[in-house]
C-alpha positions as CSV (number, residue, x, y, z in Angstrom):
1,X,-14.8,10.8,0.9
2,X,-14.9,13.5,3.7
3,X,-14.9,13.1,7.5
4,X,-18.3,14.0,9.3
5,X,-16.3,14.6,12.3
6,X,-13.8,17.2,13.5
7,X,-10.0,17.0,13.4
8,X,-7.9,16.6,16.3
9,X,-5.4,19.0,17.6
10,X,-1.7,18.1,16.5
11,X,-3.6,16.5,13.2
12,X,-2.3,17.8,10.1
13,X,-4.6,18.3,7.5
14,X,-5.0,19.6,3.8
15,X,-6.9,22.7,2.9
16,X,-7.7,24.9,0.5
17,X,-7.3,28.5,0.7
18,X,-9.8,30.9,0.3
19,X,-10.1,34.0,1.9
20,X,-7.0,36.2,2.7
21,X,-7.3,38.8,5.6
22,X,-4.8,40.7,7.4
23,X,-5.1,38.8,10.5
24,X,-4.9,35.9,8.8
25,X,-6.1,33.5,6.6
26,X,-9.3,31.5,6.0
27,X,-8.5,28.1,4.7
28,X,-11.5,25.4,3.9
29,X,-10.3,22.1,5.1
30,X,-10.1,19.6,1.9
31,X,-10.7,16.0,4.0
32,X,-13.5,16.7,6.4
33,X,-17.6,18.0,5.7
34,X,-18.4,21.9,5.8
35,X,-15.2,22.7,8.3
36,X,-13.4,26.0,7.5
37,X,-10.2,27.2,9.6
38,X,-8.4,30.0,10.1
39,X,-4.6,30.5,9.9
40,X,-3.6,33.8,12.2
41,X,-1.1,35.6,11.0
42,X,1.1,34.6,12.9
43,X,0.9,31.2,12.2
44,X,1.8,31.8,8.9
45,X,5.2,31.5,8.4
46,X,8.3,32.7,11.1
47,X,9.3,36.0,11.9
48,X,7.5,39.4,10.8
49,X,5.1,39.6,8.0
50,X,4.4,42.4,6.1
51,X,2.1,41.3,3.7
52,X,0.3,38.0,4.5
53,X,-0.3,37.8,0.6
54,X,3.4,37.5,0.3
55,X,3.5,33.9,1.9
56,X,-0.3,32.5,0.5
57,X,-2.5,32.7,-2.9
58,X,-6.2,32.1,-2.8
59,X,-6.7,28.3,-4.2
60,X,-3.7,27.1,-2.6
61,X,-3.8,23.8,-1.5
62,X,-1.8,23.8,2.1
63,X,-0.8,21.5,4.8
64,X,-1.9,22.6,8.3
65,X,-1.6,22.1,11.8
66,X,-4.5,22.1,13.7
67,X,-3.6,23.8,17.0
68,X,-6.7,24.6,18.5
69,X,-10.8,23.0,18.1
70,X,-13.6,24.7,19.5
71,X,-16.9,22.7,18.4
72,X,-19.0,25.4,20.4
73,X,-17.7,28.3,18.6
74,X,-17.7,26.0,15.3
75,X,-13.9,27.4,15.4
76,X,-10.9,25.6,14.1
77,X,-7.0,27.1,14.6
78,X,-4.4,26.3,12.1
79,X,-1.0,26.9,11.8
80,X,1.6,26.8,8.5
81,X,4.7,27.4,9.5
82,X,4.3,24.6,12.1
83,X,4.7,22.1,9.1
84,X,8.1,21.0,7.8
85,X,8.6,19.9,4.6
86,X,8.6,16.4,5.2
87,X,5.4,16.5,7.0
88,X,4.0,18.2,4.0
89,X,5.6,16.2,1.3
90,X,4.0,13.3,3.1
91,X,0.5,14.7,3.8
92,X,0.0,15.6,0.2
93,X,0.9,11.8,-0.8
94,X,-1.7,10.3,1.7
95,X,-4.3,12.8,0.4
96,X,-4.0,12.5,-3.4
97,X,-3.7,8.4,-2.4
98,X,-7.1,8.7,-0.4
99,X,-8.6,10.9,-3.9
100,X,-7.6,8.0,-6.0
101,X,-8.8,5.5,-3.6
102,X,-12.5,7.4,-3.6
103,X,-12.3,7.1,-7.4
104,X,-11.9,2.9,-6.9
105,X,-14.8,3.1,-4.9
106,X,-16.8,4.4,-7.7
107,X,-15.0,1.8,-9.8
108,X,-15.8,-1.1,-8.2
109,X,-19.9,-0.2,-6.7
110,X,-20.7,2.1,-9.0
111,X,-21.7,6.4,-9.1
112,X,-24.8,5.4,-8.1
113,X,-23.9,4.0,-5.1
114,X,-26.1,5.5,-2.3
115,X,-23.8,7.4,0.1
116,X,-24.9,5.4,3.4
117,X,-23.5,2.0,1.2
118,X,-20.2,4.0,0.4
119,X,-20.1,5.2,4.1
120,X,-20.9,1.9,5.7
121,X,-18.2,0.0,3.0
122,X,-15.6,2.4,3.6
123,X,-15.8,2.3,7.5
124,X,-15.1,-1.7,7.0
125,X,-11.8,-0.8,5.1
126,X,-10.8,2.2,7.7
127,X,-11.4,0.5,10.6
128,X,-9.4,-2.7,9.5
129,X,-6.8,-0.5,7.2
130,X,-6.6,2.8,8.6
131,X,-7.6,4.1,5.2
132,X,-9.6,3.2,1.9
133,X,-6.0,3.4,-0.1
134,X,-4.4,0.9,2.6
135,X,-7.7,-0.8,2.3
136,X,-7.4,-1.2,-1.8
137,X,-3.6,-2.1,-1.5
138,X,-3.7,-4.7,0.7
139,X,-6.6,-6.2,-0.9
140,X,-4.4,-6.0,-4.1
141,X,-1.1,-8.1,-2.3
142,X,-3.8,-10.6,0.0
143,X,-6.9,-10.9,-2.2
144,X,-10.1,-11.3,0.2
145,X,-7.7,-12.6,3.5
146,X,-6.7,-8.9,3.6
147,X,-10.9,-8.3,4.1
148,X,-11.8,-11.4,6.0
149,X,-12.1,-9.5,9.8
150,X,-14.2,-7.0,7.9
151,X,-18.3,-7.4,8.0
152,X,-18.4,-7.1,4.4
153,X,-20.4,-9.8,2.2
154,X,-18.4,-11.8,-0.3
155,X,-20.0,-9.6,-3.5
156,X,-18.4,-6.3,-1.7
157,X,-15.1,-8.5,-0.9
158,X,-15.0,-10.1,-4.7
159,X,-15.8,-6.1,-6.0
160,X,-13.0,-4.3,-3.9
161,X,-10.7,-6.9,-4.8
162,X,-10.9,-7.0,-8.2
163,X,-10.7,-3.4,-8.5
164,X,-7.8,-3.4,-6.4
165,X,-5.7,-5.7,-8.2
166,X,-6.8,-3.6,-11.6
167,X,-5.6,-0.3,-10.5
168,X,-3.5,-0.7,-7.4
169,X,0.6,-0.7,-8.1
170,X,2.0,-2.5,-5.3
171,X,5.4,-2.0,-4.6
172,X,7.0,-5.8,-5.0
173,X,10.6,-7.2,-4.1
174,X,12.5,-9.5,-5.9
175,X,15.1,-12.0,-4.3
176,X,17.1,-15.0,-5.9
177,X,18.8,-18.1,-4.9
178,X,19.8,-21.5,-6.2
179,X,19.2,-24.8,-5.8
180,X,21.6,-28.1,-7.1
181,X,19.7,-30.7,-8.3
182,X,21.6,-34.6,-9.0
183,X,19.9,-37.8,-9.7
184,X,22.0,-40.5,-10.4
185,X,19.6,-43.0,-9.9
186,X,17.2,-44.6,-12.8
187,X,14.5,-42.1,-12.2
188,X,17.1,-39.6,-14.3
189,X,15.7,-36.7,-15.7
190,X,12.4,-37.6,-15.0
191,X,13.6,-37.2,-11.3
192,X,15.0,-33.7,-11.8
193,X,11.5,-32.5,-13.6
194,X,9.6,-33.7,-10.7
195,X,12.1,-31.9,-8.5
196,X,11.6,-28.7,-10.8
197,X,7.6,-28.8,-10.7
198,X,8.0,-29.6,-7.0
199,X,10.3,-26.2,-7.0
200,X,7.6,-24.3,-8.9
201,X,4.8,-25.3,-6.3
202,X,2.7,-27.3,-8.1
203,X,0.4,-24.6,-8.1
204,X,0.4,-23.8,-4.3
205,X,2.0,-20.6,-4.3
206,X,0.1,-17.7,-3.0
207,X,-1.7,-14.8,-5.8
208,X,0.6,-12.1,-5.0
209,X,3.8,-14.4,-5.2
210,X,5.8,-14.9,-8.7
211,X,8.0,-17.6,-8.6
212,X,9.8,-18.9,-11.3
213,X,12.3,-22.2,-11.6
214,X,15.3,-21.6,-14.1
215,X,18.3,-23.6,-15.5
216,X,21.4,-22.0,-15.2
217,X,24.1,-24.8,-15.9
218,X,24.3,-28.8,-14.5
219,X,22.9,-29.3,-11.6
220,X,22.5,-25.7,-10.6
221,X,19.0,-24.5,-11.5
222,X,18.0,-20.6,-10.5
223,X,14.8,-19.7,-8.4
224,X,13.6,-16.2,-8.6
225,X,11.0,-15.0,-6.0
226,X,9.0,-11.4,-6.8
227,X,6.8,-10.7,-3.7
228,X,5.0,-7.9,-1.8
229,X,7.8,-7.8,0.9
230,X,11.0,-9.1,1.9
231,X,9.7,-12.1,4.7
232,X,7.3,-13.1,2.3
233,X,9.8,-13.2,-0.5
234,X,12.3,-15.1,1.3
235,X,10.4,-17.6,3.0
236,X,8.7,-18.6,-0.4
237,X,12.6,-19.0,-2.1
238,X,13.4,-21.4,0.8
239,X,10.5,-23.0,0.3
240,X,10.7,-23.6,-3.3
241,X,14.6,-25.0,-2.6
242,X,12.7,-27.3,0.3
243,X,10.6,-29.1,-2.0
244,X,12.9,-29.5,-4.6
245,X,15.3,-30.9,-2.8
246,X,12.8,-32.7,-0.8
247,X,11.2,-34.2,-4.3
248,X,15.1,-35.6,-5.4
249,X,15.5,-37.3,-2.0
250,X,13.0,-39.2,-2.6
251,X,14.3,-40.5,-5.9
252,X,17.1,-41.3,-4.1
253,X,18.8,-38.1,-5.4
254,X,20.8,-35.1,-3.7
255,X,19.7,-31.7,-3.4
256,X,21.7,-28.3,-2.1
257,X,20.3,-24.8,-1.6
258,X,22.6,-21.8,-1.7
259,X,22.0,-18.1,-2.5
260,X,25.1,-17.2,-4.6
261,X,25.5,-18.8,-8.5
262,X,28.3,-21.2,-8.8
263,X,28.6,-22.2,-12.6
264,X,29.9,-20.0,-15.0
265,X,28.6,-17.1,-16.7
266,X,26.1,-17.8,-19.3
């Protein structure tokens, strides 16, 4: 997907090169429709410059600066050596991340897909998102909540999502803790299980949380939590320990949560 529009100045933007002057060089910008900029000479790199061919290659893919937009002169001033190599590093990321994001789009509606239903669908997931990739990955950890404030209809929703959790890898965290679990009363181990199933959430826990109930060694039992980000990781572990030891009380049991393992080594 390209922009329509024009960049801002103080955007930075890919490009590729494609024309090398003396004065400068011509560089065809790689995210927006039929815009073309030029990089003067000295905006190419610090200090003198000999030979402008020194510092670029036709078919270079670079990150600019855009310094300067005039939309009446249809003229567009970049620089290169404005561009550290953080700000590049991370440029090039959000980029390729958009590309791959364009190819999901195809995934999920289709090539055929008439460009005013990929423009209108991809709008929905920029406006909310910022992007289509932070569109595809959030649809990937929430399922359709992360699209619910968008005007899209619950085929688009059930398509994105799908594709999403197909082809998005979502960075996940992983978090542990450990809950003691004593019945003493005649419920027994029929008591603890309840208290385990309770632990495991009866299935109540959210799509993009793994949770999982372990034994370790009498009465400790382990719960390990993989989610999409810390809060979300530790609030489900605390939650598991609550209804456990909620479940035991009411067997007339006794139930303590802790983070660090206290039996033995296995």
């Amino acid at each position: 997907m390209k922009y329509s529009g024009w960049p801002d100045p103080g955007e930075l933007v890919v490009g590729k090169i494609d024309e090398i002057e003396d004065f400068g060089v011509f560089v065809d910008l790689e995210e927006y429709e039929d815009k073309r900029g030029l990089i003067h000479i000295s905006e190419v790199a610090s200090g003198w410059i000999k030979n402008v061919r020194d510092h670029v290659r036709e078919g270079q893919i670079a990150v600019c600066k855009v310094l300067d937009v005039d939309k009446g002169s249809q003229q567009i001033d970049l620089s290169l050596k404005d561009v550290n190599d953080h700000q590049r590093s991370d440029k090039i990321q959000e980029w390729k991340n958009e590309q791959k994001a364009d190819n999901w789009m195809e995934l999920a509606f289709g090539e055929e897909i008439a460009d005013e239903d990929y423009t209108a669908i991809a709008n929905e997931l920029i406006a909310i998102h910022g992007g289509l990739y932070e569109g595809f990955k959030q649809a990937a950890i929430h399922g359709e909540e992360a699209l619910e404030d968008t005007d899209l209809d619950d085929d688009e929703i059930d398509a994105i999502v799908e594709t999403a959790r197909e082809n998005v890898s979502v960075p996940y965290v992983n978090v542990t803790g450990y809950v003691d679990l004593e019945n003493p009363s005649p419920s027994g181990v029929d008591g603890i299980r309840e208290a385990l199933e309770a632990a495991e959430g009866n299935g109540d826990v959210p799509e993009e949380v793994d949770l999982e109930v372990s034994y370790v060694g009498a009465p400790e039992y382990r719960i390990e939590v993989q989610a999409p980000n810390y809060k979300t990781a530790e609030s489900q572990l605390e939650a598991s320990a609550d209804r456990a030891i909620a479940a035991i009380d009411g067997h007339g049991g006794s139930g303590k949560y802790h983070r660090e393992r206290r039996t033995d080594d296995e």
